[in-house]
N, C-alpha and C positions, 0 to 999 in steps of 0.2 A: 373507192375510185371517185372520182370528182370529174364533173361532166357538164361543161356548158353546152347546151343546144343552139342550133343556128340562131334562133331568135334571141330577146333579151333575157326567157327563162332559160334558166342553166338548170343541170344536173350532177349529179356527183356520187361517185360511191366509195367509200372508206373502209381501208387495208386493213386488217379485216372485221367483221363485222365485232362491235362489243361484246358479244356473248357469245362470241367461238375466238375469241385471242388462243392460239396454239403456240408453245415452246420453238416449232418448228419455224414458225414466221416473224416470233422475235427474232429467232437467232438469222435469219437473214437480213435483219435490220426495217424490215417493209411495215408493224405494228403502224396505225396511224397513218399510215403513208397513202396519197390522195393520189388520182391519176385525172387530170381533166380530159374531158372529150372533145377534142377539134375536130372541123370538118364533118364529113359523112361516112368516114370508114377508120377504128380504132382496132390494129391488129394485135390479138393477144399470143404467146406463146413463147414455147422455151429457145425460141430464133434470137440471136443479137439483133436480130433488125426489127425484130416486133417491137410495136408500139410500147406495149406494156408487158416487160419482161420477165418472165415468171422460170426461176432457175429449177427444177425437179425431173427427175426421168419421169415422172407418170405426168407431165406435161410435155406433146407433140409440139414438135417444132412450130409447127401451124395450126395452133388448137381450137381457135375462133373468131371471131369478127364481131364489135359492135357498130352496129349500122342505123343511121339514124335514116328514117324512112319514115314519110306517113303522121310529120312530124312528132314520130316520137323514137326512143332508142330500144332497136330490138338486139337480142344476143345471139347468135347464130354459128354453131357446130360447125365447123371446118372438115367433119370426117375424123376426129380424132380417136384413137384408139380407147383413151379410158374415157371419154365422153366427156358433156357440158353441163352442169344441174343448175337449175333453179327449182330455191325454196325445196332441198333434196329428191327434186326430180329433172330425170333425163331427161335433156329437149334436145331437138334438134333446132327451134328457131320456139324464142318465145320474147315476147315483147314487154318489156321493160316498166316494173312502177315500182313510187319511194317505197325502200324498204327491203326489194326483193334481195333474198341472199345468194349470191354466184359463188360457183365452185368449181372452180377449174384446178385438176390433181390434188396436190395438198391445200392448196391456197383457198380460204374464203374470203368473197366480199360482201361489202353493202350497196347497192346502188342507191343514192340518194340524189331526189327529182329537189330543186333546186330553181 
């Protein structure tokens, strides 16, 4: 996913990370695929209307929020049924640097601070 911040440093994190590429995420086409970050709230989830759309039943419609706060980008649990990991742990809200790796159902990412 790819993520400019309010200011002139941007951030970014990419579809999915180089060392967890899955059969699963080629075949939906997303391999490589960037998402930037606008504004101060990026909606994640398997909703047509989320920001960044993640097609799988073990992703909730409304699965979580990236929020830039404090200036920096935190990730943040919506209540989702199979939860939200960073760096394969469960958070319920953890705040964002280059590198970390997101997992929301099947899908990994990379967030990359930029």
């Amino acid at each position: 996913m790819s993520e400019p911040a309010s200011s002139s440093r941007s951030t970014s994190a990419t579809w999915p990370p180089r060392a967890a590429r899955s059969s699963s995420a080629r075949a939906s086409g997303r391999v490589g695929q960037s998402f930037p970050l606008h504004g101060e709230r990026v909606t994640v989830g398997r909703s047509p209307e989320a920001d960044v759309f993640l097609d799988d039943v073990t992703v909730s419609r409304d699965h979580a929020v990236l929020v830039h706060r404090g200036g920096s980008w935190h990730l943040d649990d919506s209540g989702s049924l199979n939860g939200t990991y960073v760096n394969r742990k469960r958070i319920e809200s953890h705040r964002l640097e280059d590198g970390d790796e997101l997992q929301i159902g099947k899908y990994k990412l990379t967030y990359l601070a930029r």
